[in-house]
ZAMARGU-4260 file (C-alpha; in steps of 0.2 Angstrom, whole numbers, plus 5000, padded with zeros to 4 digits):
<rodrens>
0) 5000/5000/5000 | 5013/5012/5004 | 5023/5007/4987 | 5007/5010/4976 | 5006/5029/4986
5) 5024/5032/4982 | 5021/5028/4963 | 5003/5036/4962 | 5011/5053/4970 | 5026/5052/4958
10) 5016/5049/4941 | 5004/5064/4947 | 5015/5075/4954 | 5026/5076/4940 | 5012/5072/4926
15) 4997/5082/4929 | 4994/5101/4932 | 4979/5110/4939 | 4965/5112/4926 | 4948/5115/4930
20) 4951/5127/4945 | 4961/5139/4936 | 4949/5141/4922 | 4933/5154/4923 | 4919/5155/4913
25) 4913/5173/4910 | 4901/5176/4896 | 4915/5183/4885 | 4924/5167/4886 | 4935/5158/4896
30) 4946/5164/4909 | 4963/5155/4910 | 4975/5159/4926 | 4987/5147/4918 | 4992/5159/4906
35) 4996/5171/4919 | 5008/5160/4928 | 5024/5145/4927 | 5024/5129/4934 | 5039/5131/4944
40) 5044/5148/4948 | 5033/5164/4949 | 5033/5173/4931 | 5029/5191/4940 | 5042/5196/4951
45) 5051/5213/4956 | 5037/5221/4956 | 5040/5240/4965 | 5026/5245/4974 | 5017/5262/4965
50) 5020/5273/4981 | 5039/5279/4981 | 5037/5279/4999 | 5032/5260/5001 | 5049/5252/4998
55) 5041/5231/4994 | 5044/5219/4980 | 5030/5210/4976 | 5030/5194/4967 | 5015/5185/4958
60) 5011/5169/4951 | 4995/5162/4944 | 4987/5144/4944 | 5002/5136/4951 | 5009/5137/4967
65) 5029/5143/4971 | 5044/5146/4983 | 5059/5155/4984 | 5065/5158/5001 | 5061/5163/5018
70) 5040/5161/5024 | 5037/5162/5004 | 5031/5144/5003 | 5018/5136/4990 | 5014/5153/4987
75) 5002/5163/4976 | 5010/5180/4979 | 5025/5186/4992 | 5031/5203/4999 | 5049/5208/5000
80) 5056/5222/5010 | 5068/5230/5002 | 5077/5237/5017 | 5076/5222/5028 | 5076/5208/5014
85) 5064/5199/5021 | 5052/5190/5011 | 5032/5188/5019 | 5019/5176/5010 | 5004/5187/5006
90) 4994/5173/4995 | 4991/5155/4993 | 4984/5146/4977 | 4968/5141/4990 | 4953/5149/4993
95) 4951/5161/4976 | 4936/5169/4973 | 4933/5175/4955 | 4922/5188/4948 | 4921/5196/4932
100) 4914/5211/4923 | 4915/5219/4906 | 4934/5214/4904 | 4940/5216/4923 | 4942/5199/4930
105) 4945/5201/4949 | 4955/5188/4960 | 4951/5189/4979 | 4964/5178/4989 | 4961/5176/5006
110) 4973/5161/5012 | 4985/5172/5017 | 4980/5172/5036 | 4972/5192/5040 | 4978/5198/5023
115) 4968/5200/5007 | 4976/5201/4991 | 4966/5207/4976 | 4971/5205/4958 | 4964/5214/4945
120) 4967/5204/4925 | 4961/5219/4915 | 4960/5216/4896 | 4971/5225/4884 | 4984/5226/4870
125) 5001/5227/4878 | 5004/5220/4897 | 5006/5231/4911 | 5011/5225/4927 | 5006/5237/4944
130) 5006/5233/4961 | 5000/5241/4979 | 5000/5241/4998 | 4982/5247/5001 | 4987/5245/5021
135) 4992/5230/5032 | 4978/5219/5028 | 4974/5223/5010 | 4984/5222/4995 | 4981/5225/4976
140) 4988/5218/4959 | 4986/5224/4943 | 4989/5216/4928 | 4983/5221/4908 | 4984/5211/4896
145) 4978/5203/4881 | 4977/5183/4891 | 4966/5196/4902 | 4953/5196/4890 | 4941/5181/4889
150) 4947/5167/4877 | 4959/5178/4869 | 4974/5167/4874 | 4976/5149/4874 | 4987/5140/4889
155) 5001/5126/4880 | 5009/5117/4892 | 5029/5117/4894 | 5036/5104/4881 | 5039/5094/4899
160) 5021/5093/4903 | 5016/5083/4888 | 5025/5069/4895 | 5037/5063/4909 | 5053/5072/4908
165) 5071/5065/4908 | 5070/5067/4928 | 5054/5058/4931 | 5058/5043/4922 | 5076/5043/4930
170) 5066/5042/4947 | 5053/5030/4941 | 5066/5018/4934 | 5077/5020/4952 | 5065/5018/4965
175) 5057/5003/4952 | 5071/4993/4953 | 5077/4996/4970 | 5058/4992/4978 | 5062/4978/4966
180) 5080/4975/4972 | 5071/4976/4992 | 5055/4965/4991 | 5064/4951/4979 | 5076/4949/4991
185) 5067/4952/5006 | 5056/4940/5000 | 5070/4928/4993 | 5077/4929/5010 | 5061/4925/5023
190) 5054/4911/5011 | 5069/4902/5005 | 5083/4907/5017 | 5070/4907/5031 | 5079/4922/5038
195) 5070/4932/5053 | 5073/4950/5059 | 5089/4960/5054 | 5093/4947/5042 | 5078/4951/5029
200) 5089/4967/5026 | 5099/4964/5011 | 5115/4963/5008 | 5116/4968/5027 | 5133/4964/5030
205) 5138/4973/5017 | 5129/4989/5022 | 5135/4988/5039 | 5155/4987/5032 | 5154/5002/5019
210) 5160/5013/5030 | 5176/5003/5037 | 5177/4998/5017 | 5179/5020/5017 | 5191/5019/5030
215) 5201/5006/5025 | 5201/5014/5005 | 5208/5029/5013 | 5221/5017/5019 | 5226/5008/5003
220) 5230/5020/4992 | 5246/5025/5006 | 5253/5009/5005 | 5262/4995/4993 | 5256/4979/4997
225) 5264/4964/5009 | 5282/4961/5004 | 5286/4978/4995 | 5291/4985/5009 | 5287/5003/5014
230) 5279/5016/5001 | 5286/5031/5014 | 5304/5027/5019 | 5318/5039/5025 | 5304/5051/5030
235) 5314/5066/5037 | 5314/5070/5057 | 5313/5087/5062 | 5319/5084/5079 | 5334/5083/5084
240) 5339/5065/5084 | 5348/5053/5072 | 5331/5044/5066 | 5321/5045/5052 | 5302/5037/5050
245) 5297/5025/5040 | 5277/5021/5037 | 5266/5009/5024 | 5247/5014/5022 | 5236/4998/5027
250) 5251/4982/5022 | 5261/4978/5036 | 5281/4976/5028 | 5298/4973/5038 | 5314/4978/5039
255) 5329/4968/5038 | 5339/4976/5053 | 5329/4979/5071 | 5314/4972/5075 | 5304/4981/5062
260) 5293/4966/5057 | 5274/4966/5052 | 5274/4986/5054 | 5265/5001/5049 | 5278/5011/5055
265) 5293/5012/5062 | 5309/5023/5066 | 5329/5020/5060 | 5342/5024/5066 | 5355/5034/5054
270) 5371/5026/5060 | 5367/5008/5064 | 5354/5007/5051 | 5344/4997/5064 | 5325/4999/5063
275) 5313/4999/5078 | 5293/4995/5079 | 5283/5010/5082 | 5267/5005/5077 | 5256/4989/5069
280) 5240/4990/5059 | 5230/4980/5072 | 5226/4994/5083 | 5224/5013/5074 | 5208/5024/5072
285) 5203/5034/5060 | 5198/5051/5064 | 5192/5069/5052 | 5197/5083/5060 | 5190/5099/5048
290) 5195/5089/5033 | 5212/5083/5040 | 5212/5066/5043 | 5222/5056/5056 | 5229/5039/5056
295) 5230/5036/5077 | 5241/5019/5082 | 5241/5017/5098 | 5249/5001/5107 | 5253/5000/5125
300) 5270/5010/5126 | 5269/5022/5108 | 5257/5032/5101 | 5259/5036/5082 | 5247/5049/5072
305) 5247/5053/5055 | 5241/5066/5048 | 5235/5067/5030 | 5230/5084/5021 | 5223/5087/5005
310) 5235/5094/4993 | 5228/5098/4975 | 5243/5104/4966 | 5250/5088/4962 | 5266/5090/4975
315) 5266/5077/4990 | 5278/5083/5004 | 5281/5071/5019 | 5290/5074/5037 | 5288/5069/5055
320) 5292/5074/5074 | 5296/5065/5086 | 5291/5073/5103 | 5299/5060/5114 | 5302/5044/5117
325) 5283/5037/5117 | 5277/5051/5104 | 5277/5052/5085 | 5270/5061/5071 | 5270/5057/5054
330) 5262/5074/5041 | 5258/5067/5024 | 5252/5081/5010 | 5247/5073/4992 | 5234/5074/4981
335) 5230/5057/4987 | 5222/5064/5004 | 5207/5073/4995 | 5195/5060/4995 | 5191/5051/4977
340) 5208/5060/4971 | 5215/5043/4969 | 5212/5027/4967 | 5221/5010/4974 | 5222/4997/4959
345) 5223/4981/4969 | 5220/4962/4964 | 5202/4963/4971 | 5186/4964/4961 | 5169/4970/4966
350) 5155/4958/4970 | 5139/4959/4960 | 5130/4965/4974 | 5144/4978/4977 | 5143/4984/4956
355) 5122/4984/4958 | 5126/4995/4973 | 5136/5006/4963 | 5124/5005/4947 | 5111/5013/4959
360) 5119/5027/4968 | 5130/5033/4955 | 5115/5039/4944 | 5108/5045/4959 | 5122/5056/4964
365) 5121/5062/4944 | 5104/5068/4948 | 5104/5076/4965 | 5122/5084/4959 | 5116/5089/4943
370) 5100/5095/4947 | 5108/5107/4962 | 5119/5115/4949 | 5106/5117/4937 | 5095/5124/4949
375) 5106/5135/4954 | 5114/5144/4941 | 5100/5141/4928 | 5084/5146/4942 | 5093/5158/4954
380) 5087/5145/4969 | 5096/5144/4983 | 5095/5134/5001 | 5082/5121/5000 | 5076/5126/4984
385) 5091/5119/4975 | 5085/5102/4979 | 5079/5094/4964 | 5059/5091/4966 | 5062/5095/4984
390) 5041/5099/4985 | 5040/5080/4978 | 5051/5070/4992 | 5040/5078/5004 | 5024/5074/4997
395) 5034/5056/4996 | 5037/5055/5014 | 5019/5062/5017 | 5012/5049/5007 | 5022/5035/5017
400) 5016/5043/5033 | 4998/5041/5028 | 4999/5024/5021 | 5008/5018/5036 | 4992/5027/5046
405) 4979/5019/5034 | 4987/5002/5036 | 4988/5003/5053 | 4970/5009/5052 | 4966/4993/5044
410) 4973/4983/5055 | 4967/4989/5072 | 4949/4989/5061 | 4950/4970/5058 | 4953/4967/5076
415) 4939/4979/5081 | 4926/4969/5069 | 4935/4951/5075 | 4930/4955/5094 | 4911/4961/5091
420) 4910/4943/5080 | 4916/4934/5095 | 4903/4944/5104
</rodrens>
C-alpha cells in the first residue's frame, strides 16, 4: 500500500497540472490563470510598489503554486522588504474567489492568514504590470493584458508537461528497481533462506562494512602491498635526533635490521641502520578533523598519528616529529588525501552486489548533483530550493506517513470487527 502511494504521488506530481480550478467561465469566454503563471517559479516578480514611499517587492504567480525563500512557501503572491530583505507570504493558490465584469476579471485571495490580496486581470493590448500596499491587511495587483481578455489566449503546456521528463523517468526507473531490488530479496530471504529480523535486510553485512570499506580505502591508496616494503621510507625527522620514520598505508612490511617486522611504522636509526617498531595496523583509528584526517596507532608504550592533508597541486611533501620517546608524528600532503583524488588498483574485484550497489547510487548522485547545479545557476534557487523536486520527496514521505496510518488503520479495524464477531 505504501509502494502504490509512492508511485501514484510520483506519476501525478510530475504528470498532471491543475485544470479546471484555474479556468473561469465569464460570458465573453474563458478565463485561464494558467496563462498568467509558470509551473515552477513565479513569472511576475520585482514588482515595486506604486507609492515611492512603500519600499516592497512583490511577486505573483498564477494557477500554480511557488517558493523562493524565507515564509514564501507554496505561494500565490509574496512581499519583500527592500530594506530588511525579508520576504512575507501574502497569498496562497487556495481559497480564490473569481468575479468578472466587462473585461475586469478580479482575483480575491484570502489564504493568506488576516491579509487579502486582490488582483485585478484587466483586458488590453500590451501587458502592464502594477502593484500596491492598500494598508496592512489589504493588497492590490494589477495586471493588463491581452490573456486578460476572455478566450483571447490559449494555455500550452511546457514541452515537459506533455509527457514525463528525463528526471521523472530517472526516478521511476530507480525507486522501480530498488523496491524491486528490496521485496525480491526480502522476499528471497524470509521464504527460502527462512531468515528472521535484521537478516531480511539485504546485503546487510555489506551495508554495515561500507563505511570501514571508506576507512580502509583511505588506507590503501598510502601503502604498497605485503612484501614491497614501505611506500614512505627515510621520512625526514625534524627533531633533533639521528632517526628517520618509515610508514606503509594499510600492508604491514619489515625491515631487515631491528625488529621492524609486520609494521605500519617504524623509526631507523642513521648510523646503525637498525629499525625499531613503532606502530602495527591492528590497533589505529581513523579520525576527520576539519578535513584533516588522522591515522591514530596506539599500542601499550607508543602512540603514532598521521596526519593526511589534501594537497591539489600535484606535490606530496612528507615529514615527522618525534616529541619523545613514546610520541610520533607522521604529516603526509598529496593529492591522494582529497577524498576520490585517487584510486588503489589492487587484485580485488567488486561483488555483483557491490557493482548493483554502485549501478544505483551513481546515477543518483548524477541527479541530486546535477539537478543542484542546474538549479542553481539556471533558476537563481538557493537553500532548500536547490534540491531537485524538493516539493516531491516531501509529498513522498507524506504519502508513506499516511499509508503507514491507513494500514495501521486497517489493522486495528479488523481486530475491532473480529471481537464484536466473537461477541
Amino acid at each position: 500500500m505504501v509502494v502504490s502511494n509512492i508511485f501514484l504521488f510520483i506519476l501525478l506530481n510530475l504528470y498532471v497540472v491543475q485544470g479546471d480550478d484555474c479556468q473561469y467561465s465569464t460570458k465573453d469566454g474563458t478565463l485561464d490563470l494558467r496563462l498568467f503563471g509558470y509551473k515552477d517559479r513565479p513569472r511576475y516578480t520585482d514588482m515595486h510598489d506604486t507609492s515611492p514611499r512603500t519600499f516592497l517587492t512583490y511577486s505573483f504567480n498564477g494557477c500554480f503554486p511557488y517558493s523562493t525563500k524565507d515564509a514564501c512557501q507554496n505561494a500565490a503572491a509574496c512581499v519583500t522588504d527592500d530594506i530588511s530583505k525579508t520576504t512575507s507570504l501574502l497569498a496562497r493558490q487556495t481559497n480564490r474567489d473569481f468575479s468578472y465584469n466587462q473585461g475586469v476579471s478580479t482575483i480575491i485571495y484570502t489564504d493568506g492568514g488576516d491579509i487579502k490580496l486582490q488582483v485585478f486581470l484587466v483586458c488590453g493590448v500590451d501587458e502592464v504590470v502594477s502593484a500596491q500596499k492598500v494598508d496592512d491587511k489589504l493588497y492590490i495587483i494589477h495586471i493588463e493584458s491581452k490573456c486578460a481578455c476572455p478566450g483571447k489566449c490559449t494555455y500550452t503546456p511546457d514541452k515537459s508537461s506533455n509527457g514525463l521528463t528525463g528526471g521523472a523517468v530517472f526516478l521511476i526507473v530507480f525507486v522501480s528497481i530498488l523496491v524491486t531490488y528490496l521485496l525480491v530479496t526480502v522476499v528471497f530471504l524470509r521464504f527460502v533462506k527462512h531468515e528472521q529480523g535484521v537478516n531480511l535486510i539485504p546485503h546487510r553485512t555489506f551495508w554495515f562494512q561500507l563505511g570501514s570499506y571508506s576507512i580502509y580505502g583511505v588506507r590503501f591508496v598510502f601503502g604498497y602491498a605485503n612484501g614491497k616494503g614501505p611506500k614512505y621510507d627515510d621520512i625526514p625527522n625534524s627533531s633533533p635526533v639521528s632517526y628517520t620514520f618509515n610508514w606503509n598505508g594499510c600492508f604491514p612490511y619489515s625491515k631487515s635490521k631491528g625488529n621492524c617486522t609486520n609494521a605500519a611504522a617504524c623509526y631507523t636509526d642513521k648510523n646503525t641502520g637498525a629499525s625499531a617498531l613503532i606502530a602495527k595496523h591492528d590497533k589505529v583509528d581513523f579520525e576527520n578533523h576539519d578535513n584533516v584526517y588522522t591515522l591514530i596507532y596506539h599500542t601499550s608504550s607508543m602512540l603514532l598519528t598521521v596526519y593526511l592533508t589534501c594537497r591539489e597541486d600535484g606535490v606530496e611533501k612528507i615529514n615527522g616529529r618525534q616529541d619523545d620517546q613514546q610520541i610520533f608524528n607522521i604529516y603526509l600532503q598529496s593529492p591522494c588525501c582529497c577524498p576520490g583524488k585517487c584510486h588503489y588498483s589492487g587484485d580485488g574485484s567488486l561483488s555483483g552486489g557491490a557493482i548493483f550497489v554502485i549501478i544505483l547510487l551513481v546515477p543518483l548522485a548524477v541527479y541530486i548533483i546535477g539537478g543542484m547545479i542546474f538549479l542553481r545557476y539556471s533558476r537563481g534557487a538557493t537553500g532548500a530550493d536547490m534540491i531537485p523536486n524538493r516539493l516531491m520527496w516531501l509529498g513522498i514521505v507524506s504519502y508513506a506517513i499516511d499509508g503507514v496510518r491507513y494500514s495501521v488503520q486497517v489493522v486495528r479495524q479488523r481486530s475491532i470487527n473480529v471481537n464484536y464477531e466473537k461477541l
